[in-house]
Each structure stands twice: as C-alpha cells, then as structure tokens.
C-alpha positions in Angstrom: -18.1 -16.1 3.8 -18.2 -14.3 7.2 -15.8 -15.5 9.4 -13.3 -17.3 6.5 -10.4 -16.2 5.3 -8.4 -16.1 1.9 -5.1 -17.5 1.9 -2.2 -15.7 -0.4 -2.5 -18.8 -2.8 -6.5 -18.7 -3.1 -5.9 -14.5 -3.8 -3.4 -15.2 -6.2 -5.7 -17.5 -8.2 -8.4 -15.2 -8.5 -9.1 -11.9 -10.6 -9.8 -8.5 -9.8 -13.3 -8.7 -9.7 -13.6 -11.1 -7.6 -11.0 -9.4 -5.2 -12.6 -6.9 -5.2 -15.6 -8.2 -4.0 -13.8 -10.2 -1.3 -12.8 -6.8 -0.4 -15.8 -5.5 -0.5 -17.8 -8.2 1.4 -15.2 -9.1 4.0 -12.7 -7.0 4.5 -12.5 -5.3 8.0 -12.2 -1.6 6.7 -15.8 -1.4 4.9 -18.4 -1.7 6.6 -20.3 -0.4 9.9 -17.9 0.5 12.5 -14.6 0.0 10.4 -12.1 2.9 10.2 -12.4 5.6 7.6 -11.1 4.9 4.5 -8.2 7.8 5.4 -7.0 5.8 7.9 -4.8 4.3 5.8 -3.1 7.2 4.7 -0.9 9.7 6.3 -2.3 13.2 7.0 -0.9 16.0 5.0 0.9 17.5 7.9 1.1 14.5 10.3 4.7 14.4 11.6 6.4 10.8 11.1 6.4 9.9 14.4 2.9 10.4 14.8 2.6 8.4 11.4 4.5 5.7 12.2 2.5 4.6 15.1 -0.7 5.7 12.8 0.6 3.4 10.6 1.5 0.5 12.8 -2.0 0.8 14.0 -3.5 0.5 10.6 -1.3 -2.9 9.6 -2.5 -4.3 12.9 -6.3 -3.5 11.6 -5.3 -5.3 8.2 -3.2 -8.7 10.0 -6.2 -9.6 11.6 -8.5 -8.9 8.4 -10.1 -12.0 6.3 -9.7 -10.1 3.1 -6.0 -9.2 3.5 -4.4 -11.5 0.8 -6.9 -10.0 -1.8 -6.1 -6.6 -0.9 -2.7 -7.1 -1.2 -3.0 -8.4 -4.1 -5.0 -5.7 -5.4 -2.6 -3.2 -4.3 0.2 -4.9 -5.8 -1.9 -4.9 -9.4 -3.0 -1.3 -9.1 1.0 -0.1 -8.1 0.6 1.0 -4.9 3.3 2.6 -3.0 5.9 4.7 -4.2 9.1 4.8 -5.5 11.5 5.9 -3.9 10.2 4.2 -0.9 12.4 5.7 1.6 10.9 9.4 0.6 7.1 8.4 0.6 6.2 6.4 3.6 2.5 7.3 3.3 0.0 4.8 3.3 -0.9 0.9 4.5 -2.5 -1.4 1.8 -3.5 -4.9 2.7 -1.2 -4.9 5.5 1.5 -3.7 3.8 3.3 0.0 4.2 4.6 1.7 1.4 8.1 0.3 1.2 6.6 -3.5 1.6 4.4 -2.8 -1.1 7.3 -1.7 -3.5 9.8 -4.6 -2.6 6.9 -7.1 -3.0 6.4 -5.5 -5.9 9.6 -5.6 -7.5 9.5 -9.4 -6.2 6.3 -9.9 -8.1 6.7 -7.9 -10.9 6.4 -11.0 -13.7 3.2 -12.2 -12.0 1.8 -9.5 -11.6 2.4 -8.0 -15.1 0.9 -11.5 -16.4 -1.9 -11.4 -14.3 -3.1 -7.6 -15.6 -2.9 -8.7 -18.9 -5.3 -11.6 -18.3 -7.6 -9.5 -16.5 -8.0 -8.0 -20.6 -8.2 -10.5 -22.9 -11.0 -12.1 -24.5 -10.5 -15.1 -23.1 -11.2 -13.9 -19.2 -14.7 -12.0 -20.6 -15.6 -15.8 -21.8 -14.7 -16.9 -17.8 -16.7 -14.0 -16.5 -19.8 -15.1 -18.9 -19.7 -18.8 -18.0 -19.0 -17.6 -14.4 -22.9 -15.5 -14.1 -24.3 -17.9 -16.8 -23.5 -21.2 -14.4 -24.6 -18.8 -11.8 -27.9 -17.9 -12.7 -28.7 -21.6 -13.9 -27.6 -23.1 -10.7 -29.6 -20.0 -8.5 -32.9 -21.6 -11.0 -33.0 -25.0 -8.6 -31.9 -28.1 -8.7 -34.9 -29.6 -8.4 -38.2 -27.6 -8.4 -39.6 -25.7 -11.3 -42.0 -23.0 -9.7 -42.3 -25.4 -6.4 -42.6 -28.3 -8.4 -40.4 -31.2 -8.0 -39.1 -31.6 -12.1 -39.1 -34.3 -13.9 -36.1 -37.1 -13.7 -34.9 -35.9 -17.2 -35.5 -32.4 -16.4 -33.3 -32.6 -13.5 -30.9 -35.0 -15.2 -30.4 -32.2 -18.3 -29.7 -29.4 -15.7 -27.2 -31.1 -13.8 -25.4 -32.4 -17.1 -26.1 -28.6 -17.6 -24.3 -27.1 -14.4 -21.6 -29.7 -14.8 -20.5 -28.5 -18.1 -20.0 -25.0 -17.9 -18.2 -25.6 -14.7 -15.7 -28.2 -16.4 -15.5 -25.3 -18.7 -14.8 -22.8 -16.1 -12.1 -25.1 -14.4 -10.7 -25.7 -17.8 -10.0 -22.3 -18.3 -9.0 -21.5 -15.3 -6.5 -24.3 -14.8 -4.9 -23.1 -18.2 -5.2 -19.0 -16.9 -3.2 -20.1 -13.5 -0.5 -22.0 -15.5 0.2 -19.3 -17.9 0.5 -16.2 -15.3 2.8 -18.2 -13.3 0.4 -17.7 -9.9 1.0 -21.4 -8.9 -0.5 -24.8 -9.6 -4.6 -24.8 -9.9 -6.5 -26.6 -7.6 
C-alpha cells in the first residue's frame, strides 16, 4: 500500500479496524522519522500565536498524508475536538483543527452515529470472521499444497471456496454501506 492513497469515499466504507490499520501502516505520523505524536497538540503553555503556526504546520504534515481520509474519519468516530470550538483550539486530527473537526462533525453526525453502532453488532463480528477466515484460506495457495501443484479438483474446491466467503463478505458489506448512509457500495 506504500505510496496509495485512501479517498474520503473508500474511508467512509471501511470500519475502525481497518482504519486503524491504514493508519497505522501508512499514515505519515508513525513511523521512523515522523513527528512526535505531541505534535499534534498544543503545548500547555504555548501562546496562540505560536500555536497557530504549530498548528498550520501540522495540517500541512497531514494534507500530504495517504492515510488522512481514515484519520479523519477516525477522529470524527472517536469525537475529537471540542465544544465550544472557539475556546479549545488545541489539536489537528487528520488534517483537521479543532473547530473543523466539530463542524464536520455536527455535519456528519447521522453517519457517524450509524457507523459506531455497526462497528458493535453481531453482524460486523461475522464480517470480521469471514474477513481472517477468507484470509487465511487464500494466504494457503492457490495452487500448491506443500510445493505441490494440487489436483484440478483440489484447486477447483478452493477457488469455489475463496469465491464464496467473499460473495459473502460483499453481501454484507453492500447491505452495511446502505444502512449507515456512507454512500453507494462498490
């Protein structure tokens, strides 16, 4: 994934765990040489000058960051910023500053309540399972069993395999992104 990037509508159609692990994987504040995670914060006694260019540097570390649209989604799930805004400018989140992240909050509010919820229910843990099941059968091979080419109807009953519980994945999916209200599914 090094070297893509995650549009708003992609981040939107995903959960939190796999934001966060865009996040984690791509985002230009973890890693070797990325800023401390305090950098994103205002100082206890930094004066708001000082913070305000602090904190335009920080948003210009996050625009040019693949991960953005998951970390502002993130943000948005986890209510980040404050309210009222205009007494707590205090931190950048995926590009955002404090008073962005409450307006697009209060924007998004429907969506994002929906989407929390589904990141509970019963019916996500069943994505989640298909999700590492169809991932751990398709990391098996395709076509070799301990180096060895399988047979036709070996290979034939794991692909019918791996095509199935993805159908079933998209399935859900599909339904998951219709009822939250995060746009059409793919």
């Amino acid at each position: 994934m090094p070297g893509t990037s995650m549009t708003s509508a992609q981040a939107r159609q995903t959960r939190r765990a796999v934001l966060q692990a865009v996040i984690d994987c791509m985002a230009r504040c973890t890693g070797v040489g990325s800023p401390a995670p305090d950098f994103f914060f205002r100082g206890d006694d930094e004066p708001i000058g000082e913070w305000r260019q602090h904190r335009d540097e920080a948003i210009a570390v996050c625009t040019a960051c693949p991960a953005r649209a998951a970390c502002r989604e993130l943000a948005l799930r986890d209510g980040d910023g404050y309210v009222p805004a205009t007494t707590r400018d205090d931190m950048v989140r995926g590009g955002l500053s404090n008073s962005e992240l409450v307006a697009a909050r209060r924007e998004e509010s429907a969506s994002i309540r929906a989407a929390v919820a589904a990141d509970r229910d019963s019916e996500w843990t069943r994505l989640v399972g298909l999700s590492r099941t169809l991932t751990v059968r398709a990391a098996q091979g395709a076509d070799r069993i301990d180096g060895q080419r399988r047979p036709d109807a070996a290979q034939a009953a794991h692909n019918k395999e791996i095509r199935a519980l993805a159908g079933q994945i998209h399935e859900i999916r599909t339904a998951r992104r219709a009822r939250t209200g995060w746009g059409e599914a793919a």
